[in-house]
N, C-alpha and C positions, 0 to 999 in steps of 0.2 A: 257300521256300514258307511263309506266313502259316497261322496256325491257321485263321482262317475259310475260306480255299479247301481247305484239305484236309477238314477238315470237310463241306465242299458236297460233294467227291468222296465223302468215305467215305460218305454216303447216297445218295448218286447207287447206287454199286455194291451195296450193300445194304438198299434200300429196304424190304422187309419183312422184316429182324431188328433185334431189339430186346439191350440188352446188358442182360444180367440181373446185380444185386447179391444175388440169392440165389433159393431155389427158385420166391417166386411173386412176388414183387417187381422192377421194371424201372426201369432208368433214365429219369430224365427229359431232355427234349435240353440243360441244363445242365448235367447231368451226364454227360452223353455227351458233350460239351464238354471239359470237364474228364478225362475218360477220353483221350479224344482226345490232349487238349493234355500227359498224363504219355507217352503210350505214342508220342508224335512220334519222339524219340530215337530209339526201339528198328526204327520204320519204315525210320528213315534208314541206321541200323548196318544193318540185314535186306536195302534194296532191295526191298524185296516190300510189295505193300497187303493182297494175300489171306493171311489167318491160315492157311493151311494151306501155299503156302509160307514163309511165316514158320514155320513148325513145322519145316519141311526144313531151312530154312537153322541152324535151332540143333541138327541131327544126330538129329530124331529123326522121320522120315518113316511116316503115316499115324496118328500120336498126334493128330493134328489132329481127327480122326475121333472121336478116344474120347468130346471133350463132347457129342455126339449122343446115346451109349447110356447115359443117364443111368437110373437103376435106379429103380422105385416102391417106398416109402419099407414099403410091407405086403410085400414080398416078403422071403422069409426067407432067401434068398440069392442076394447081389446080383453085377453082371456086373463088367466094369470101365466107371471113366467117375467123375466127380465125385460124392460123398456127400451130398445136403445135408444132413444133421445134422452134419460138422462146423461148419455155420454156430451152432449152438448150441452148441460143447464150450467151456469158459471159454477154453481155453487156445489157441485160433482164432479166438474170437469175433468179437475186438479189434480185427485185423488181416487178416484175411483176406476175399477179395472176389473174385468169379470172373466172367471176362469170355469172348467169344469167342475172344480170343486165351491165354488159359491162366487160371491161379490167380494173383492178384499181393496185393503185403503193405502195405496201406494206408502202413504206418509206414516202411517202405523205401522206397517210390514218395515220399513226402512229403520224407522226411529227405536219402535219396541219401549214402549216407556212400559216399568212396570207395576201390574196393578196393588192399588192402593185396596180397597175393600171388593170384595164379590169372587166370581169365577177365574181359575186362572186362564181358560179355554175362553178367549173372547172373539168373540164374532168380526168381525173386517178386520182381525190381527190375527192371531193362531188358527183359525179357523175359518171357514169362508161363511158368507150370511148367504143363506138361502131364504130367507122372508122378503120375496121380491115387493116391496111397498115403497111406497116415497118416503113416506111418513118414520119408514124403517132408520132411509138413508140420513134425514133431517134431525132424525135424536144420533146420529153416530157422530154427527158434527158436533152436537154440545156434550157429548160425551168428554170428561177432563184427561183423558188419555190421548185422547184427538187434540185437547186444544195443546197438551204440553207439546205434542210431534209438532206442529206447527209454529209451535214457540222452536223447537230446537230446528228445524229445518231454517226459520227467519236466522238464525245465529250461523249455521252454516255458510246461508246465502253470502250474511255481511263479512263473512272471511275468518268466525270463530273454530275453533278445534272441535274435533268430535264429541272431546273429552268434556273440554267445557260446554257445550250445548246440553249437556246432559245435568248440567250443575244447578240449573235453577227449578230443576226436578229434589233433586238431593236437599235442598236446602229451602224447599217452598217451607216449611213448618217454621224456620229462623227468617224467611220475609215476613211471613205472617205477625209476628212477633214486634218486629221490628215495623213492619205498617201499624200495630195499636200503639206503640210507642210513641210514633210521629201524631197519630192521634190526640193523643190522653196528651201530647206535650206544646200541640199546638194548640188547645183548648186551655189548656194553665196559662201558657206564657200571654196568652189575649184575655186572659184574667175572665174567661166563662166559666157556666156552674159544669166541671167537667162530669159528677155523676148522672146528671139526666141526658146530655150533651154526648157522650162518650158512645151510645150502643146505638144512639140515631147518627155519629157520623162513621162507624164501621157500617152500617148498611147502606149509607150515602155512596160511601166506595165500593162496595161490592155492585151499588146500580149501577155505578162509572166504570163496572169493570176491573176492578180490583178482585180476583178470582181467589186469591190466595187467603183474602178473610176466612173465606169456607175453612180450612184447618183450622181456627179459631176454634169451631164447633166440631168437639168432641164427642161429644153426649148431649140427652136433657141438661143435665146438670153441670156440667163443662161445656162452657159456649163462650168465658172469657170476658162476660160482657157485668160480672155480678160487682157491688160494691166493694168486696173483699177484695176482687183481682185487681177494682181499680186502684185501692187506697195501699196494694200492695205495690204495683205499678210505678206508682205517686211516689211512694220513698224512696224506688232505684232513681229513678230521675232527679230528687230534690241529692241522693248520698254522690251520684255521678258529677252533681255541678260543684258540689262541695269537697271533694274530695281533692283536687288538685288548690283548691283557696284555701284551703288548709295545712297544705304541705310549702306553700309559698310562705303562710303566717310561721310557721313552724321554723323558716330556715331564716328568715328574716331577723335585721338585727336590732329591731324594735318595734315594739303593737303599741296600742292605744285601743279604749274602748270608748264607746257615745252609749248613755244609759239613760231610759225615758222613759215614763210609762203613762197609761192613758189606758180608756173605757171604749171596748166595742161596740158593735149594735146591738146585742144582747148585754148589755149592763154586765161584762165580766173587764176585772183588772188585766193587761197586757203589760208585761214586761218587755220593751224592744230593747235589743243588744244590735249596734255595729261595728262592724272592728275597722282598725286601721295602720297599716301596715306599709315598711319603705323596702322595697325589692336590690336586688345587687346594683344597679344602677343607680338608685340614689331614686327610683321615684313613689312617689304616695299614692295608696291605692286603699279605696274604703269599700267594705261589703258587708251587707246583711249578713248578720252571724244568728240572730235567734230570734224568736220569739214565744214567752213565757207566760202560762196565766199563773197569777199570782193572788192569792186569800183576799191580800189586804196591800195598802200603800203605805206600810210602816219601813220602817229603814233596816230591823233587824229580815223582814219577809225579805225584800230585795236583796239585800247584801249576802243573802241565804241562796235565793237563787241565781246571782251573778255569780257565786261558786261554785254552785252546782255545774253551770254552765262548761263553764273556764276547766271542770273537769273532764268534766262530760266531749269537752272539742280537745282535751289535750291542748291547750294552748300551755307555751314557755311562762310561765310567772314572772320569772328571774327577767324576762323583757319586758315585762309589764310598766310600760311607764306614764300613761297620759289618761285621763280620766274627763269626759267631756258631758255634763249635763245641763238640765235648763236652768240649774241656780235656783229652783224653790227649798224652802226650808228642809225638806225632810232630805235632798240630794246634801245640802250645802252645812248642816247645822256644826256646831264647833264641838258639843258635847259628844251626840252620838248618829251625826249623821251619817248618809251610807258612803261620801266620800272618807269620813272621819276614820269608819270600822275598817275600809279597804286600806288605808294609808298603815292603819297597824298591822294590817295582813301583810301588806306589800311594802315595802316602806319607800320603792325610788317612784310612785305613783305622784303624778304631780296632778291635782282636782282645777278644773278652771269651768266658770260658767257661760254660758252659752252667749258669745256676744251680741247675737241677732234678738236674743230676749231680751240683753242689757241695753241696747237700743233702743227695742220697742218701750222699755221701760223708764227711760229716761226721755222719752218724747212725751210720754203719758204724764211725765209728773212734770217738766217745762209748761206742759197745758193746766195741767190744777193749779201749777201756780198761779197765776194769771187768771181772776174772778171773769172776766169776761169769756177768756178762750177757752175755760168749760164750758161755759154755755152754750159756746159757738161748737162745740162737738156734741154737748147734747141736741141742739136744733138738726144739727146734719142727720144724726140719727132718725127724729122725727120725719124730717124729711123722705128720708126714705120708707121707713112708714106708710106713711100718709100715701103715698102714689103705690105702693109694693099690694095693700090689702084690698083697695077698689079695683076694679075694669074699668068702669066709668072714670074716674079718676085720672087712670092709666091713658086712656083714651083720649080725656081732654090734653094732657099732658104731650101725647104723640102728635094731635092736632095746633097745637099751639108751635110744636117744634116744626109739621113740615108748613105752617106758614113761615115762619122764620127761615123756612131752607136748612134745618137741623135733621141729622138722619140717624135713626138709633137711638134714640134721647132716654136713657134711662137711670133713675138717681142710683149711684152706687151705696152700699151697707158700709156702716164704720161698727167695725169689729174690735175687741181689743185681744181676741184670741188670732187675728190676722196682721200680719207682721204690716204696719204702716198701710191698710188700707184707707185711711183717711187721706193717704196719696191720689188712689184710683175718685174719692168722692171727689176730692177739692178740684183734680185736673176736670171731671166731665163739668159738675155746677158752675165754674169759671168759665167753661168755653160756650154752656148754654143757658146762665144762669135767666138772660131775659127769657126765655120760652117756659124756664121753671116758676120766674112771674109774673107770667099772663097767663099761666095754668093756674095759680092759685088767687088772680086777681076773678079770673071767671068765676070759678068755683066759689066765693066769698058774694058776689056780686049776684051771680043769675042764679045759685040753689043756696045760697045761705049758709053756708059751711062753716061755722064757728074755730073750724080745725083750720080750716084753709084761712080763714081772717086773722088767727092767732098766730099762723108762721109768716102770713103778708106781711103782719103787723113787724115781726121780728128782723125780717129779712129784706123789706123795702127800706131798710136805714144804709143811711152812708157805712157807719162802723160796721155792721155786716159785708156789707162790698169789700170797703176796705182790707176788713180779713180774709177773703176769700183769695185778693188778690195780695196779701201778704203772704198765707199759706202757701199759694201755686209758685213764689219765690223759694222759698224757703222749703219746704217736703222733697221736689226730685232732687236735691241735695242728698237728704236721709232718708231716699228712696235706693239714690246710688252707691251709698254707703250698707245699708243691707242689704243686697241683693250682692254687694261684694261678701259679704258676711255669709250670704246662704249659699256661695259658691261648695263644691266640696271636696275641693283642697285648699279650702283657706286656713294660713297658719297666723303665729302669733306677728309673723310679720304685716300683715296685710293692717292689724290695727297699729300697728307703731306708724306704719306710713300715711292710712286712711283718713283718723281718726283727725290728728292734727291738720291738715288740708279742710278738712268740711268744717272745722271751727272756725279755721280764719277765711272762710267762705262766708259763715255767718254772720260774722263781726263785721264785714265787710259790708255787708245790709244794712246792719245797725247802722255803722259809723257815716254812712251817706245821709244821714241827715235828712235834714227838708228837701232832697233832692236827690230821690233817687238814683239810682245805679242804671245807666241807658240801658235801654234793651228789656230791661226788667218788667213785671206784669201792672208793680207800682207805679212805673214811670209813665203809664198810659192811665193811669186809673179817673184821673181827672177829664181825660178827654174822652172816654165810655161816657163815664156820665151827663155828659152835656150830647152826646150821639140821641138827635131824636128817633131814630131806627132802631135805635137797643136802650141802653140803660136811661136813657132822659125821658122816654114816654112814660115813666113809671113814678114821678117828682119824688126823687130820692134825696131824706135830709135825715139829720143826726135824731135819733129816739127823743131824746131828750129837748129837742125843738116841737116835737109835737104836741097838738095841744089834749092838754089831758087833767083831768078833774077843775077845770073853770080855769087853768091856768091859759096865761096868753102865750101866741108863740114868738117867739125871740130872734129876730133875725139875727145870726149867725155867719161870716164867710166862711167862705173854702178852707182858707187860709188856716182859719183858726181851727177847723174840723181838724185839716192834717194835723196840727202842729197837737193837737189835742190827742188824735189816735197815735201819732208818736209818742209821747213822753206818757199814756196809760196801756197801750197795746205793746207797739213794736218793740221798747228797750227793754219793758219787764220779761217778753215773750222770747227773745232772742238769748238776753242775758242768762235765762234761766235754760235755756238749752244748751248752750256753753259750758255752764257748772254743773249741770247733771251728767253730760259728756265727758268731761274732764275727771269725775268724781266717780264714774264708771268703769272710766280705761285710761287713766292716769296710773292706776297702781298695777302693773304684770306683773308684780311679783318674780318670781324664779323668772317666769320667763323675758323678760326686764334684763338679766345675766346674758341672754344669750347673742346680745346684741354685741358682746366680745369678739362674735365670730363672723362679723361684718364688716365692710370697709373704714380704713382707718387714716383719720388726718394726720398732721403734723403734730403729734402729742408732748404733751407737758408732763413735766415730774408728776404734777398731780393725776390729769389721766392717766399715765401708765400706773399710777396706784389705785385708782377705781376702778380699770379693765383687770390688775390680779387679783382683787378684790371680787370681780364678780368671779373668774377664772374658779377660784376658792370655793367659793358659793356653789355653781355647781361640782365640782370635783368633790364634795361631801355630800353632795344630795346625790349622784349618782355612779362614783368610781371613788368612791373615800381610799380605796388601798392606792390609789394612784396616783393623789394629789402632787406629787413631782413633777412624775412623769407628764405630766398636762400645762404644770407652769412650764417646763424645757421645751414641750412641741409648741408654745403659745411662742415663744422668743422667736423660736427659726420661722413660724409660719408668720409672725409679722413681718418679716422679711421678705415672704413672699406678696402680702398682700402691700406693701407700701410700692416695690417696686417688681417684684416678679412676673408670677403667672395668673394671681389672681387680682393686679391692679386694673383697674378700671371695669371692676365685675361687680354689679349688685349683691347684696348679703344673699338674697334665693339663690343665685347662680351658686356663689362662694359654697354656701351646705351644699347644694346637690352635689359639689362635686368632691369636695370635703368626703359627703357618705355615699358614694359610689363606690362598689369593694371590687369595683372592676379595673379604676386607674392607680397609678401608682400613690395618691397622695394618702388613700386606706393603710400604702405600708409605711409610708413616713410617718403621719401621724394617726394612728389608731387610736388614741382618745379621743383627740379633737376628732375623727370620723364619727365615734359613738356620740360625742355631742350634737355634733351634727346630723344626725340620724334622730336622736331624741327632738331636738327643734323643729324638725321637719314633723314630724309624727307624732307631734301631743296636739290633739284636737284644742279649738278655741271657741268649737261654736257644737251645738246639738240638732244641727241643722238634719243631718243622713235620717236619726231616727222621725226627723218627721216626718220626710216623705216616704217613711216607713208605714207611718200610720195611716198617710193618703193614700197610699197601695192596699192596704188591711181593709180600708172603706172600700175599695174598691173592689174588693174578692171578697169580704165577710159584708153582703149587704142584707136586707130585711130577710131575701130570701134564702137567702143562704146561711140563716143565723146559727145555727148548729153545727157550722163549718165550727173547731177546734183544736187547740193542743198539737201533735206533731203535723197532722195531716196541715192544718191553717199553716204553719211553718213552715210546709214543705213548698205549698201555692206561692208562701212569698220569698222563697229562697229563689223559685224557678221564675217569676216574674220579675225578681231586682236581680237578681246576678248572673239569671240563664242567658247563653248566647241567642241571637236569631233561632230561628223554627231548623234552617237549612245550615245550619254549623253546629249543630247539634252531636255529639258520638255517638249515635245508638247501637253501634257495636259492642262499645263499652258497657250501655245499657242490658244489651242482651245476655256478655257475661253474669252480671251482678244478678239479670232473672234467672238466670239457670244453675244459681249455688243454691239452691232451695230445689228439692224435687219438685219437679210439673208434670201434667198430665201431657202437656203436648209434646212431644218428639221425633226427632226426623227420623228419616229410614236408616239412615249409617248407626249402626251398632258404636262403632268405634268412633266417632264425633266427639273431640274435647269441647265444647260447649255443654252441649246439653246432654251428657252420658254422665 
């Protein structure tokens, strides 16, 4: 049946009623057209033309009747039967229109969104509402077929297609998805406990109005919100961040691993793996590659699961060339350590240990040498102590600083697990050492403190001063030497350059003599002490001037104090950090060769026989079949570096562009490229895995100690190498959830996602 013949009949049968749009307003025959032409449907579903049995057939017989006893608007109490002032209430205005056959909703009659669960006959859409109540009209507003029309009408408004206004209907089940996604991944990446976290911030958005959670909830039992979905959840996001930094390692023409291990907050072994890899442009890029529990700390456990791993990622072997750990015995051992067992597996692996440890470790033993400057690092210990385990303590200590005008006054910890923290102690004791002795002069004087009289006793001498302010010389030197170290893209060039500059910094101290270096913390040290505002109200003199077991005291000059702490403190103490430095990072080994491919002077018969010489050296450790071919590209390319393209260019410049396979120098010289790609990408320092394991403390803490194994992995995959919250793929995501059957899914049959 055509609209126009039904039309004819429906005035044929009704010739004198009119369909009214409100209390004194009437349709006109277009728009009874139009009324017509929505409410066909609902004729066809009914079988009936008369609106009162249309009213039977939707279960509610004699409602039909009600819109007759329409109430006058001056009565003070009205009967049943339709209102007209809700034609005027904002919140009906919009929508609502009332015919012979019931109440219906502009926006729903227009839009037709269709239904999700219940009746397919719905009341203010296929059929008209005869339940004249407010309360009726008030639930058709929260009604979700009501709010989707008003979602696709705002889309019309701003100039969207039909088509698509209808789209965020179709695909509410893949928002939904994708809003737990941004959830579960903005709760990782800000390093929260995402399992308790996760089902209290999906109800947070659905208060804020996020309507589209509701598809979350399936059933009792599917609601999306259980451990399982999360920890299934947790590994598309950790395979989505990985999967492209693996495809880069993969195509890359050289990796490197950092290998380190350390104890949880549950007393379990952690194997951290980071990789490190140079892209077609020639640059260095490090990323968290794993994390392992492991039985034990032996070398055969590790070197067991470092290939597991390596298989486990598909990483290229054959590129495998740089191995960076922290240099303890069981990484470093000659017989059967784990760099030892990989070198037989792999053989172009070049092992080097961590220069930021070799640092710390050569500052440590500069100090043991020198009988005094242990001691001077045991008291800073104590020190901190002493003020760390009181309040009271603490407090005199805060009070003695803000008399002095000191703000924050707090003794810093000397760790030897903290790379050069007796940097952070020495710079604050120096800068408020007097508030630290009239904190312990109180304490000794007015409550009797034996602890506090013992470190007076120690730390009110000149030779203490003195080292504090020899220390504050001398530390931010090999503060700015490790912190170059713990950069991370430090390579082996950074110590060939670094290393020698802070030595003859130090010699430099040394060699000043009785007269210090202007500007320095030494060249004022004498005039503190004579300050009766700071260091003189305290009568600061040498230990050994004091009187002690009936002995008399010995007057002493200045003079002779310095010349005294010179020739027992300063020369043994500097001397001995020179040779431990040297004795450190004097030897690079192989990577010692690579300085072939650096800037080159005016060379002698004999250097040009030490540069083939290293040339050789590596061309068997790493392209043995191509040892020619590497001396022939070495001739033409010193040609370019004396006078070419690459004069007047630092060695880092010279390799990055050397192994950039993007300019032309990749096709000229192609060995010399792979060396250069190896030099850039063999690790020097172990540095990435530690702040590996400061990220691990920070997501595996007390209470989360049952956090483990791939899931722990996953939190620190997406914490160290996931983008921002908002450049996230979660399209991508959504794929990789929808290769596994789910219960949730959208209305389209035919949807390549989730069909």
């Amino acid at each position: 049946m055509n609209i126009e013949k039904y039309f004819k009949r429906f005035k044929k049968a009704r010739p004198e009623e009119q369909i009214q749009s409100g209390p004194e307003a009437s349709f006109s025959a277009d728009e009874a057209a139009r009324e017509v032409q929505g409410t066909l449907a609902v004729e066809r579903d009914v079988g009936e033309e008369d609106c009162s049995q249309h009213a039977a057939a939707v279960g509610e017989p004699g409602r039909a009747e009600a819109t007759d006893r329409t109430t006058s608007t001056s009565s003070k109490h009205r009967g049943t039967g339709f209102n007209p002032e809700w034609l005027k209430m904002p919140q009906f205005k919009s929508w609502l229109y009332l015919t012979k056959h019931g109440m219906f909703c502009r926006l729903c009659r227009q839009h037709k969104p269709a239904p999700k669960t219940g009746r397919a006959n719905r009341a203010f859409v296929e059929v008209g509402a005869i339940v004249y109540r407010k309360d009726y009209l008030e639930r058709h507003i929260t009604m979700e077929h009501h709010q989707d029309s008003i979602r696709c009408q705002a889309s019309l408004a701003s100039g969207i297609s039909v088509i698509n206004s209808f789209e965020p209907t179709i695909v509410l089940e893949h928002e939904a998805v994708i809003g737990g996604f941004k959830c579960l991944y903005w709760l990782v990446k800000n390093e929260l406990a995402h399992h308790t976290n996760y089902p209290k911030l999906l109800s947070l958005a659905e208060l804020l109005g996020c309507d589209y959670f509701r598809k979350l909830k399936i059933d009792r039992r599917n609601n999306y919100r259980s451990h399982r979905i999360i920890d299934d959840m947790l590994e598309v996001l950790a395979e989505v961040i990985e999967e492209p930094i693996l495809t880069k390692i993969k195509s890359s023409q050289g990796i490197s691993l950092e290998v380190d291990e350390t104890t949880d907050v549950s007393v379990g072994r952690q194997l951290d793996l980071h990789v490190r890899y140079i892209d077609k442009e020639g640059l260095v890029f490090n990323h968290f590659l794993d994390l392992v529990s492991i039985a034990d700390g032996k070398a055969d456990t590790i070197v067991a699961a470092v290939k597991n791993v390596i298989l486990k990622k598909g990483l290229p072997t054959e590129k495998l060339y740089g191995l960076g750990t922290d240099g303890a015995a069981v990484m470093t051992g000659r017989v059967n350590g784990v760099a030892k067992q990989l070198k037989d597996s792999f053989p172009k692996i070049v092992s080097v240990a961590c220069a930021a440890h070799r640092l710390a470790l050569a500052c440590k033993d500069s100090s043991n040498d020198v009988r005094y400057m242990a001691t001077f690092r045991d008291h800073l210990q104590e020190l901190h102590l002493y003020f760390r385990n009181s309040a009271n303590r603490t407090a005199t200590l805060k009070a003695a600083s803000a008399t002095l005008g000191v703000s924050d006054l707090k003794i810093k910890e000397v760790k030897d697990t903290r790379w050069l923290s007796q940097h952070k102690a020495i710079e604050t004791l120096q800068r408020n050492l007097s508030a630290v002795l009239g904190a312990l002069a109180e304490e000794a004087e007015v409550r009797r403190c034996p602890g506090a009289k013992g470190l007076y006793t120690f730390c009110a001498t000149y030779r203490f001063v003195a080292a504090v302010y020899l220390q504050a010389d001398v530390l931010p030197h090999l503060a700015c030497l490790s912190k170059v170290f713990q950069k991370a893209h430090v390579c082996f060039l950074h110590i060939k350059e670094q290393v020698p500059v802070t030595i003859q910094t130090l010699r430099s101290i040394k060699e000043a003599g009785l007269t210090p270096l202007p500007g320095s913390f030494l060249s004022r040290l004498h005039q503190d002490l004579d300050d009766p505002q700071g260091l003189g109200a305290f009568n600061i003199q040498h230990e050994e001037e004091r009187k002690r077991r009936g002995r008399d005291v010995h007057e002493v000059s200045r003079e002779e104090l310095w010349a005294r702490f010179q020739r027992e403190v300063i020369h043994p103490y500097i001397t001995g950090l020179e040779t431990h430095l040297d004795r450190r990072f004097h030897d690079l080994d192989i990577l010692g060769a690579f300085s072939v491919l650096g800037p080159l002077g005016r060379a002698t018969p004999e250097d040009d026989i030490i540069k083939i010489s290293q040339l050789q050296t590596l061309a068997r450790k790493f392209c043995p079949e191509q040892e020619n071919e590497v001396l022939q590209e070495w001739f033409s390319f010193k040609n370019h570096v004396l006078t070419g393209a690459f004069k007047n260019k630092d060695q880092e410049e010279i390799l990055r562009l050397l192994a950039s396979e993007i300019d032309e120098w990749a096709n000229l010289y192609p060995c010399l490229s792979l060396l250069a790609g190896i030099a850039l990408v063999i690790p020097v320092s172990s540095v990435n895995c530690e702040r590996d394991f400061s990220t691990m403390n920070r997501v595996k803490t007390d209470l989360r100690n049952q956090l483990q194994g791939e899931h722990l992995a996953a939190c620190l995959r997406i914490s160290i190498n996931g983008p921002c919250p908002e450049a996230f793929p979660y399209d991508r995501a959504l794929e990789y959830f929808f290769k596994k059957p789910r219960k949730i899914k959208c209305p389209n049959k035919g949807c390549k996602i989730c069909s």
